[in-house]
N, C-alpha and C positions, 0 to 999 in steps of 0.2 A: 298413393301419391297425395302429398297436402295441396292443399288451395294457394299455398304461399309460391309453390315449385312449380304452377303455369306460368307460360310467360305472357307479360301483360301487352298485347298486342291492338291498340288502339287507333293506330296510325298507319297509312300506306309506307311508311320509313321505318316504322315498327316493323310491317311485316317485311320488307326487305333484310332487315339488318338482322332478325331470325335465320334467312337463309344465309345470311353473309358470315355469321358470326361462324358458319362450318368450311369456307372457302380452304384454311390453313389446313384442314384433314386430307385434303390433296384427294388425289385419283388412287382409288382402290379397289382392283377389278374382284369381283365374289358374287354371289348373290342371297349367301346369309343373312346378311343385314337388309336387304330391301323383302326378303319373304318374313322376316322376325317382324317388320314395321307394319307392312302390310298384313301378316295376322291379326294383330294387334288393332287394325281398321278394318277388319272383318273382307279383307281384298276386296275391296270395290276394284281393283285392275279386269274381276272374271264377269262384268254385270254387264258387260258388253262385250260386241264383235269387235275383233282388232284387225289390222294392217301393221305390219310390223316391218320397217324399211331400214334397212340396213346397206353399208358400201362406202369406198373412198370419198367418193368424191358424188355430189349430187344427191343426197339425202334429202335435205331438207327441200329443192327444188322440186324433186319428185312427191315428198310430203303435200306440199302447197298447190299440186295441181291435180291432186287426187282429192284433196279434200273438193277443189274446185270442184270438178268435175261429177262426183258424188253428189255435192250439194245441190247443182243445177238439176239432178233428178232427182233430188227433193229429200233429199236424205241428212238428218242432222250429225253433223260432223262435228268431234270435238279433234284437236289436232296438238301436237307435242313436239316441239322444235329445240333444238341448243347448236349453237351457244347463240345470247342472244344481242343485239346491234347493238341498240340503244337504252331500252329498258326492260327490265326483266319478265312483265309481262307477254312481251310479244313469246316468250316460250310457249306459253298456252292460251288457244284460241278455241272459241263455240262456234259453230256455224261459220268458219271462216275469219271470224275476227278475235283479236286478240283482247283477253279479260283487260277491262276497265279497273284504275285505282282501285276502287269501293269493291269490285268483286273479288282481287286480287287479294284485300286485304283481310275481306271475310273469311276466303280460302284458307287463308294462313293460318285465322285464328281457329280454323275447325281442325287442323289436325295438330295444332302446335302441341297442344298435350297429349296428343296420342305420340309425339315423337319424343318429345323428353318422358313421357311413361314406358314407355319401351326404353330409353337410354337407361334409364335407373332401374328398369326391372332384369335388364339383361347383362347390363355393362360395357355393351355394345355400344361405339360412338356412332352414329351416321353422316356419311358425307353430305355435301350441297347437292351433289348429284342426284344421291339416293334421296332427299328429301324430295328435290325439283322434281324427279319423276312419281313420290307418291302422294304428291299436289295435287298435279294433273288427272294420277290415276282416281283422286278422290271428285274433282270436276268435275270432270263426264260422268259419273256417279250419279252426281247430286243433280247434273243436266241433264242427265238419262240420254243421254246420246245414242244414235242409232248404229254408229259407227267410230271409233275412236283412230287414229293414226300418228302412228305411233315413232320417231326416226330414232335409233339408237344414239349413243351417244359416244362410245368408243367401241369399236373390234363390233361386239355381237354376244360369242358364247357367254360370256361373263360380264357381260352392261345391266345395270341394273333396271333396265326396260325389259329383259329379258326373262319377266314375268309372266308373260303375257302367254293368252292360251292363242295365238293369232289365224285366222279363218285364213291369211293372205301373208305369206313371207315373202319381202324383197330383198334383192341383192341386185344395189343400182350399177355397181362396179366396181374392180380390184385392180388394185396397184399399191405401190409401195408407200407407207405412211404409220406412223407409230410403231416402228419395227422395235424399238425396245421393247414391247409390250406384245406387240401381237405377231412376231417373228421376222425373219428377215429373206423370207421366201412367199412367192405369191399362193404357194399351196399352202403354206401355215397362214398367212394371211386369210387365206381364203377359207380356211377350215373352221375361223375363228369366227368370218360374220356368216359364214352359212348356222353358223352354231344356234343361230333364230328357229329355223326351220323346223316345227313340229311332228312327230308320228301324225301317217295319212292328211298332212297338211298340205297346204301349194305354195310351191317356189315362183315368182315370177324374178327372172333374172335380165336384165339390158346387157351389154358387149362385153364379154369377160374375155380374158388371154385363156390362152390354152390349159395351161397350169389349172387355173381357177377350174376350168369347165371340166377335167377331169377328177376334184376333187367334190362340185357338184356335186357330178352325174353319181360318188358313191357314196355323199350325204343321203338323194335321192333313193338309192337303190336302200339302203337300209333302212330308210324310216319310213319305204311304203308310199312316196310321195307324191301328187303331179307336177311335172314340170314345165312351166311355161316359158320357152325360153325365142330370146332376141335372136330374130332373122329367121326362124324355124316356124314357132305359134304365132310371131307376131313380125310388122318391119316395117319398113319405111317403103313407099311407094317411089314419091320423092319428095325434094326439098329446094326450095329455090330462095333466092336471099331477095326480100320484098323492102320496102321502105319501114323502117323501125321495126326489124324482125323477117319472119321466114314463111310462106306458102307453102304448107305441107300437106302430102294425103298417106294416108297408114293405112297398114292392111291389120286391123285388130284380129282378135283370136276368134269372134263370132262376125266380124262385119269389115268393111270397106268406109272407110272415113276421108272423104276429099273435100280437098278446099278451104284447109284448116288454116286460120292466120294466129299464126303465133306468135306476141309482139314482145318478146325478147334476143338478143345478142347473144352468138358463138352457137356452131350449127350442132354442139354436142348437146345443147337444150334441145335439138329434135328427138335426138336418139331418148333424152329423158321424159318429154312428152311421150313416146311410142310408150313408154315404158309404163306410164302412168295410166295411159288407155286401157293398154293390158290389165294392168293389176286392179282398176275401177270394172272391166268388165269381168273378171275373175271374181272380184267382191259381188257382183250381183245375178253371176252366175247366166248373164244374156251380152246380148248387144245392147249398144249404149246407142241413146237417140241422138240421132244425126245433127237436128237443130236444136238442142241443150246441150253437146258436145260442142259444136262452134259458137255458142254464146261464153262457156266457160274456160274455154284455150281461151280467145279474142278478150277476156278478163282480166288474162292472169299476170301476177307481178313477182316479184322473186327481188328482195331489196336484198342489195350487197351482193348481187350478182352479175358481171356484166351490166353493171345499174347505170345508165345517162342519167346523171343528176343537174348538172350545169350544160350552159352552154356562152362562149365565148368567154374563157376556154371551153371549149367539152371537158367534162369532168366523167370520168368511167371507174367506177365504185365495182372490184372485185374481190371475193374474198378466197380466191385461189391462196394455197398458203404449201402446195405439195408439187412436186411435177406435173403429175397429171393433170392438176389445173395450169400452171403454166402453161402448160403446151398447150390447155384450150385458149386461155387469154392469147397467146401468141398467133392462132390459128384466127382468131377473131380480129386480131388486129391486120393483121395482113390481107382477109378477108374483106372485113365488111369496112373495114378504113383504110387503105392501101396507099392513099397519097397524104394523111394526117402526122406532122409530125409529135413525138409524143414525149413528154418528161415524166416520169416514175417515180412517185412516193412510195417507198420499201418498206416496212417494218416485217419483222417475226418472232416467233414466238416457241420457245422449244429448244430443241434441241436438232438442229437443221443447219445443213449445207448451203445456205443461203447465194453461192456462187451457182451451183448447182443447181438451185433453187429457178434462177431469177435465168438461168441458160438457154432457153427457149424466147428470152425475148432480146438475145443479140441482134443487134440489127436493126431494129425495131424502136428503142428507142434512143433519143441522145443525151437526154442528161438524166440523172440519177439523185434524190432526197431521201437519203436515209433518216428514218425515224424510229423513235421508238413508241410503243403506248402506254399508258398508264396502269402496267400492269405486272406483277411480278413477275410471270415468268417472260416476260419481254425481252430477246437479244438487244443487248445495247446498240444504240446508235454508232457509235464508231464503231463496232464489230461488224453491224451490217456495211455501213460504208467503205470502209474494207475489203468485206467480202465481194462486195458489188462492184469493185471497181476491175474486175474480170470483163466483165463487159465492157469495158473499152472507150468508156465516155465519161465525163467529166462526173465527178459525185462529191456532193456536200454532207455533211450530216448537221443534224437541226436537234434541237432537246428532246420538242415533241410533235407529234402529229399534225395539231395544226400549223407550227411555224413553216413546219415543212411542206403544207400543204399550203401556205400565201406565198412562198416562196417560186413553188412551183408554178403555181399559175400566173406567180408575173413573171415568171421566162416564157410561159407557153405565150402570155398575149391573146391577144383575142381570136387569131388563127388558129392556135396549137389549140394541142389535148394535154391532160394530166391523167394520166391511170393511176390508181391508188390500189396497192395491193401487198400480197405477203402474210397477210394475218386478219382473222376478222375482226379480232379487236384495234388495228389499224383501223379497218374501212368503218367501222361501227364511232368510232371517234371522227373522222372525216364528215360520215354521214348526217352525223349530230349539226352539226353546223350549216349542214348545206339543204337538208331535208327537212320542213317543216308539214303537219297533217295528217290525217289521220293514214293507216294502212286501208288503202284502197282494192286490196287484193280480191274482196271477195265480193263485188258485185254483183256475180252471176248466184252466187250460192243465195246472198241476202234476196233478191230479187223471185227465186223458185223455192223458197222455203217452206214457205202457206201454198202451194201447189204442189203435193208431191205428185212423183207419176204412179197411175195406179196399174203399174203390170208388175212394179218391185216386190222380188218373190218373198213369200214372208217368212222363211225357213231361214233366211241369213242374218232373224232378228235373234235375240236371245232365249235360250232356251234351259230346261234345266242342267245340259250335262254340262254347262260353261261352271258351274259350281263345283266340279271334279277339281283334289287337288292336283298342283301346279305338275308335269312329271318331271323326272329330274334331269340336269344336263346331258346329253351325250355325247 
């Protein structure tokens, strides 16, 4: 490869516009291309211990409070999220926090030639995806991270995170979502993110339907597995709705955990906290200490989720964008806001029954702002307002995102609420405007960092046989 054919990447808009300039190569499930790129960088994805979380709905939450809680026992976390809010950083974080400009841009420029020498040596083009994830994977490399976690980015069998040799496979939960791609049945759906699941590896799974848990249970059976599954290894003790969040105690898979304050909205963030306990104490193979476990729940943030960002109006930033989030946004609103009334900025994205969509919050709310965001595959605004107007209350449509989101808040007035939801690139435009500061999510981790604890056993650091090649799908 000549000197001429790096790309000259000098600038943090340099390195973004490196990854940008692959957006148009769209979504292409395989994993050819990300094992040809990563040869090519001698896989730094094997140089550490993975978590590898997969599921509808709740990945990235689950991601964010494992690192948490990881971290509070002293463990350096590097962490991989999509899609991302604001800026394209926030995909990947060290210790809990997300790379900095300058680090960001460094990153880029250390693989940038490894990824056009491989496009020219192969023929092979790479998507944004498969780049975004061997970023990451080269990060924590170069951080030497104790622990990396890892959340898919579509289905599982065939994501191209699905490199990974991972100590800890999740599957947060299944339901219907991407069925062009990953089928139109919860057991093809479900075949698809257990597809993470390694020979003699561990499953930890949260509330699967039936379907699901029978297609598990013969992932499990064939690849020799353990399974830790929701309500069985692990559960809720209980769960009480507290002032900004929930009072929870869990019964983990080595320990009894009470009196846990959990300061986020929608009680299905308990079930993902249990979920997270699970799979942090599976990562370390014991019980998790009691008082660095309730410093790191009492932490945690989860932006664009069920997010209070405003008040007068309440403003609630969700990025529900499938039913199954629906119905938690719905479950949330009727729960923990019950006399609030609400107006609804809509956007989506895809290819979605947006009536269908938004069916769970009949009732719930009374006026309707369709929007669209800045983004190609964006439903038009007048298609969602349209759609939306199944729900039975008045609906405007606005160009963009924010119009519709000043709109909405001078109907709500300083009594009401605005929920902004349907797509995260919806709420990640909203968010921009309304959230200024740094991501505060990881207090607890930054805080025990230089303290680790000294019972973490040292077999779940890395060792030689992590250098085995990758095996292949099943």
């Amino acid at each position: 490869m000549s000197q001429t054919s790096t790309p000259n990447i000098r600038t943090r808009d340099d390195a973004e516009a490196f990854l940008n300039e692959r957006i148009g190569r769209g979504v292409e499930p395989g994993l050819d291309r990300i094992k040809g790129l990563l040869a090519f960088m001698d896989d730094p994805q094997l140089a550490y211990p993975s978590i590898h979380i997969a599921g509808t709905n709740g990945k990235t939450t689950v991601s964010r409070m494992v690192q948490q809680i990881l971290g509070a026992h002293g463990l350096a976390t590097g962490g991989f999220t999509s899609p991302h809010l604001d800026h394209v950083e926030e995909r990947f974080s060290i210790h809990g926090v997300s790379l900095d400009p300058k680090d960001f841009t460094e990153a880029v420029r250390d693989i940038a030639w490894f990824v056009v020498g491989y496009e020219a040596t192969s023929g092979n083009s790479v998507t944004y995806f498969e780049v975004a994830a061997a970023l990451a994977f080269s990060v924590f490399a170069t951080a030497t991270v104790d622990v990396a976690v890892v959340e898919v980015g579509l289905g599982g069998r065939l994501d191209a995170t699905n490199v990974l040799d991972a100590s800890v496979s999740v599957v947060t939960g299944i339901d219907f979502d991407h069925t062009e791609i990953l089928g139109d049945t919860i057991d093809l759906i479900a075949r698809e993110k257990l597809g993470i699941l390694k020979a003699q590896g561990t499953l930890v799974t949260g509330p699967l339907p039936a379907d699901a848990t029978v297609s598990a249970s013969e992932r499990v059976a064939a690849l020799d597995a353990n399974w830790v599954r929701f309500d069985e290894a692990f559960s809720i003790e209980d769960a009480r709705i507290g002032v900004g969040g929930w009072q929870v105690s869990i019964n983990g898979v080595f320990a009894e955990y009470r009196d846990l304050f959990l300061p986020l909205h929608g009680r299905h963030q308990v079930d993902n906290l249990a979920t997270s306990i699970a799979t942090a104490e599976m990562m370390l193979g014991r019980a998790l200490d009691a008082d660095l476990l309730q410093v790191a729940v009492a932490a945690t943030t989860v932006p664009g989720r069920l997010e209070v960002v405003a008040r007068q109006p309440i403003v609630l930033l969700d990025g529900a964008h499938n039913h199954q989030g629906f119905e938690g946004l719905a479950a949330t609103l009727d729960t923990e806001f019950p006399t609030m009334p609400w107006k609804l900025v809509l956007g989506a994205r895809g290819e979605r029954s947006i009536a269908s969509l938004a069916a769970p919050l009949h009732g719930l709310i009374d006026e309707v702002f369709a929007c669209a965001a800045n983004d190609s595959s964006s439903v038009p605004a007048d298609v969602v307002a349209e759609q939306a107007r199944s729900l039975d209350v008045p609906v405007g449509s606005y160009p963009d995102v924010l119009t519709a989101l000043a709109a909405a808040k001078d109907s709500a007035g300083t009594n009401g609420g605005v929920v902004v939801a349907g797509s995260l690139y919806v709420v990640g435009e909203a968010r921009h405007v309304l959230v200024s500061g740094a991501d505060r999510s990881s207090e607890a981790h930054l805080r025990f960092e230089s303290d680790p604890d000294p019972s973490i056993d040292d077999d779940i650091y890395p060792d030689d046989d992590l250098a085995e090649d990758y095996p292949p799908s099943l």
